[in-house]
C-alpha positions as CSV (number, residue, x, y, z in Angstrom):
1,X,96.0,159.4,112.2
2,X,96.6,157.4,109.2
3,X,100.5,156.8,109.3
4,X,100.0,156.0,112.8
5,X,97.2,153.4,111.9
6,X,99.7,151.6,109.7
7,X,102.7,151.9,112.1
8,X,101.3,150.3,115.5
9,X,100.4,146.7,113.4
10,X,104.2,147.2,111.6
11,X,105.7,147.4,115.1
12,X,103.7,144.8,116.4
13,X,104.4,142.2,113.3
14,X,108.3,143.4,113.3
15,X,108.1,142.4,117.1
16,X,106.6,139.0,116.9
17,X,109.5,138.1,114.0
18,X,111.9,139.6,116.6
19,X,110.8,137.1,119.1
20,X,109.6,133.3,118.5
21,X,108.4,132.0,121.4
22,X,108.1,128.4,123.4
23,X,106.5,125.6,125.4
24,X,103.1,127.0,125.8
25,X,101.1,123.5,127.5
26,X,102.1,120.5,128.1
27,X,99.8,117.1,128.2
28,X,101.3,114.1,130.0
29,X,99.4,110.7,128.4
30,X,96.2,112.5,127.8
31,X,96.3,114.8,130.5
32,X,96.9,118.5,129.9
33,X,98.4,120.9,132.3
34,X,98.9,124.2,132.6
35,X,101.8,126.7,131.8
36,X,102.9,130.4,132.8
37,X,103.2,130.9,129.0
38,X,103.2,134.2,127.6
39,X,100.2,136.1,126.3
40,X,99.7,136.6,122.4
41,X,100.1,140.0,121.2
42,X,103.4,140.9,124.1
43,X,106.4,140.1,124.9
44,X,105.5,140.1,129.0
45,X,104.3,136.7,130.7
46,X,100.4,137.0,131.3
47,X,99.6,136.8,134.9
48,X,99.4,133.3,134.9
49,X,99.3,132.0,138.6
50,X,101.9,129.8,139.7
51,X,99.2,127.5,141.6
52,X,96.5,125.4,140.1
53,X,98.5,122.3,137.9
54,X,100.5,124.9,135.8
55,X,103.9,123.0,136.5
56,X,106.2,125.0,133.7
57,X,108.8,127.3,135.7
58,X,108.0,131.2,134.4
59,X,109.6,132.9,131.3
60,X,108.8,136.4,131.2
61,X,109.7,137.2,127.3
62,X,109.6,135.6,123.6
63,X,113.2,136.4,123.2
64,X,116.1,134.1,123.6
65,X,119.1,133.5,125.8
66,X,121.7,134.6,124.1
67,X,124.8,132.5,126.2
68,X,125.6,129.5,127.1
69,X,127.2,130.8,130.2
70,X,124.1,132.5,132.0
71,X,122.2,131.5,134.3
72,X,119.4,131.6,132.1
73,X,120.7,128.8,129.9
74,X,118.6,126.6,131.9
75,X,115.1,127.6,132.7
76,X,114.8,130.6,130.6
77,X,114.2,134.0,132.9
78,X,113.0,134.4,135.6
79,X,113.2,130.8,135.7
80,X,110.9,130.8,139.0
81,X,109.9,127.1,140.5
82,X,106.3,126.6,139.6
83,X,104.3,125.1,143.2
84,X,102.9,122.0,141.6
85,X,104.5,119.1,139.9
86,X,103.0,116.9,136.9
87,X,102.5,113.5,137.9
88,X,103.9,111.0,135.2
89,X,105.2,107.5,135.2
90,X,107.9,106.6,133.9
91,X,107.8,105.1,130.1
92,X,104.6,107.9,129.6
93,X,104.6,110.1,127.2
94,X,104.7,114.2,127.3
95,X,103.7,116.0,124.4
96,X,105.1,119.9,124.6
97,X,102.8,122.3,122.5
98,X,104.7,125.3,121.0
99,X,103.6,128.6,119.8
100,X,103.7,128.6,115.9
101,X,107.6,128.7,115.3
102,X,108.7,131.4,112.5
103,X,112.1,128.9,111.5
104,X,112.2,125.7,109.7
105,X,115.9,125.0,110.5
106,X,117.5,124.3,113.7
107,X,117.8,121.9,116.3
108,X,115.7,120.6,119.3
109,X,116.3,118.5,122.3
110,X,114.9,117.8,125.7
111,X,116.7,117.1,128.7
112,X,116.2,115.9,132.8
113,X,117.4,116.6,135.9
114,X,116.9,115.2,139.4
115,X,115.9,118.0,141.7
116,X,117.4,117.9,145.1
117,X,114.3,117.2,147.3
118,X,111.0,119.4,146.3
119,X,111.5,121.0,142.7
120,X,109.5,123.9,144.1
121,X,113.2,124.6,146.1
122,X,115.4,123.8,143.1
123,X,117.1,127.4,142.6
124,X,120.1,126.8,140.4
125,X,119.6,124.0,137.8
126,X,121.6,125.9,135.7
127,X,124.7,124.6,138.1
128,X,123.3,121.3,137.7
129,X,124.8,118.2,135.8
130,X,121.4,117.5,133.1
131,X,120.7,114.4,130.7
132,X,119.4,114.5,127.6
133,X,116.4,111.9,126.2
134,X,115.1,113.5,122.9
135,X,117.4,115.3,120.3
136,X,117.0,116.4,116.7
137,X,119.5,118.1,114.4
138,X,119.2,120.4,111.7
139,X,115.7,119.5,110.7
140,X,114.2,119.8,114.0
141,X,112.1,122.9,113.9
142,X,110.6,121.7,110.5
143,X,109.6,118.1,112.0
144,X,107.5,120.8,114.8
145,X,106.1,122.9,112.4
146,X,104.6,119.5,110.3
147,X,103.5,118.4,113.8
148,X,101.4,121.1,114.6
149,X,104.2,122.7,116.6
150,X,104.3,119.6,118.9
151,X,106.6,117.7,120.5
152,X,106.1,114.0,121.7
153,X,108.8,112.4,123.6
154,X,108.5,109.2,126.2
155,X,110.4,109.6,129.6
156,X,112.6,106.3,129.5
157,X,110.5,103.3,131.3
158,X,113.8,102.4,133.3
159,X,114.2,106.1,135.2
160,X,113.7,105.8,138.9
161,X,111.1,107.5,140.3
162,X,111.3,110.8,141.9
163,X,111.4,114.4,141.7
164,X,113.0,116.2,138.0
165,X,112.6,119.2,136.0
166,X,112.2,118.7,131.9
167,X,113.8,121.3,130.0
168,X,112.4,121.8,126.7
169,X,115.0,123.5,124.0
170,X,114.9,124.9,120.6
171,X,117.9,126.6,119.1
172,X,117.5,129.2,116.4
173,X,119.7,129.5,113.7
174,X,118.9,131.9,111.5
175,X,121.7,133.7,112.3
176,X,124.8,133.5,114.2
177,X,125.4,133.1,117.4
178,X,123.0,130.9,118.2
179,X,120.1,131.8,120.0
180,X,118.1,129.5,123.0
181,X,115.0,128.4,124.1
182,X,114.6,126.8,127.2
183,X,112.1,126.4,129.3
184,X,110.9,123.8,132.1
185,X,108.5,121.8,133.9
186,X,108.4,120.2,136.8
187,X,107.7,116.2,137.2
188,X,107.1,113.8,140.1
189,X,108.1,110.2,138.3
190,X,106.6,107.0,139.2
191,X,106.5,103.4,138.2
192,X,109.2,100.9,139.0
193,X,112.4,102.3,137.2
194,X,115.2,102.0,139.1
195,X,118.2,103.5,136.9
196,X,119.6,106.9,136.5
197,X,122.2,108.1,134.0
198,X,125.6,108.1,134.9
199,X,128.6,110.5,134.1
200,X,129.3,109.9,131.0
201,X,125.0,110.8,129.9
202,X,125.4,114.1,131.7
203,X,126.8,117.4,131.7
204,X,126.1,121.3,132.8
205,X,125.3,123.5,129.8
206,X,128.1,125.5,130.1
207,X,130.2,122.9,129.7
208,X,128.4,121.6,126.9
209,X,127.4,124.4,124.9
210,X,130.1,126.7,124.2
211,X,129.3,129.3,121.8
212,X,132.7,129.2,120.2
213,X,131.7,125.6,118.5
214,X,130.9,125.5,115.0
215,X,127.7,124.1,115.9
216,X,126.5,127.2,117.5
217,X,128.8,129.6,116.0
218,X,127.6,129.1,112.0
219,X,124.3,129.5,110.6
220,X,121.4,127.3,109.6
221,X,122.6,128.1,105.5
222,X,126.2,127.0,106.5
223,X,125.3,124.2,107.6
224,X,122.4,123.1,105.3
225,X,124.7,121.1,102.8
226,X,126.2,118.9,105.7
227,X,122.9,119.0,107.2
228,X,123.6,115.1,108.1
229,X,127.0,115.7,110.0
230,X,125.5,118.1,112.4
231,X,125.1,116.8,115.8
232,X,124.1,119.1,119.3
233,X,127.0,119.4,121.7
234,X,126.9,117.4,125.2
235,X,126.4,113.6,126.1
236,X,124.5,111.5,123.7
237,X,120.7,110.9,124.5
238,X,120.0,109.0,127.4
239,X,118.1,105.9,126.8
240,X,117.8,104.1,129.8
């Protein structure tokens, strides 16, 4: 009775530091919205229902993606389309609140893609060509851990309006390979912007992200003394 006391909380705790988590609400200029997040204390997605205004796409673990290649790399897994989309003009801005993150070094960046008619139908943004409008290097995770494990970032006043997933990302790199976590929302833009990003701001993640780059391939300590040289893979950020 007693070693099993003590072992059940020592396989709980060694299972949070296992995992780390991600996007877990999201507020849109003082509006908050719901998420299919998962529950505290497991590594399975609560049953969160996928009506109501939860607009995040479902991730069913607090583990990451582990390649750049998968399907995965995208919307995390399962990756299913959430019913509703978040209202939110262009120029607003979307704060992402995080689980408490166990790292204080790696990178961060959020991108945006147009979906194809209703995002609720969007099945394979991982195929898709995404743009990026927030980024952070090496000192990412320990600008959201001083923030309250928050992320504020403004949607570019110029982007058209329509229909586009966000994709949230934090890359962990305690040790190598790098490890990924996505997730995503889905947003119905507004406002008067009339601009998109053109080739040269876009690119699929496997494309972008291949594992064999230093940037991904070496750890957060090999990198810490040339923390200023290191820059995320893909197009530069987006700006409108």
């Amino acid at each position: 009775m007693f070693s099993s006391l003590l072992v059940a909380p020592l396989l709980l705790a060694t299972s949070m530091v296992a995992a780390h988590g991600g996007v877990i609400g999201y507020t849109i200029d003082g509006k908050t919205y719901s998420t299919a997040h998962v529950g505290s204390g497991n590594d399975r997605l609560k049953a969160t229902p996928q009506g109501g205004n939860n607009m995040q796409r479902s991730w069913n673990n607090l583990g990451p993606v582990k390649s750049s290649g998968s399907p995965q790399i995208a919307c995390n897994s399962p990756g299913t389309p959430a019913r509703f989309s978040a209202e939110a003009k262009a120029g607003s801005t979307i704060t992402a609140q995080y689980n408490p993150w166990p790292h204080d070094g790696g990178p961060l960046s959020v991108w945006m893609v147009e979906c194809p008619g209703d995002c609720a139908s969007f099945s394979n943004p991982h195929t898709a060509e995404w743009f990026k409008i927030h980024e952070d290097g090496l000192s990412g995770t320990q600008k959201l851990i001083k923030a309250g494990n928050k992320l504020s970032v403004t949607i570019p006043a110029s982007l058209k309006s329509g229909n586009y997933l966000i994709r949230h990302e934090v890359i962990n790199l305690a040790r190598p390979p790098a490890e990924f976590y996505p997730e995503c929302a889905q947003l119905k833009i507004t406002g008067s912007g009339t601009k998109t990003p053109g080739k040269e701001s876009r690119s699929t993640f496997a494309a972008a992200y291949r594992m064999s780059l230093p940037q991904f391939s070496q750890s957060y300590n090999d990198w810490k003394s040339k923390a200023a040289s290191y820059k995320l893979p893909g197009p530069a950020v987006w700006k409108g």
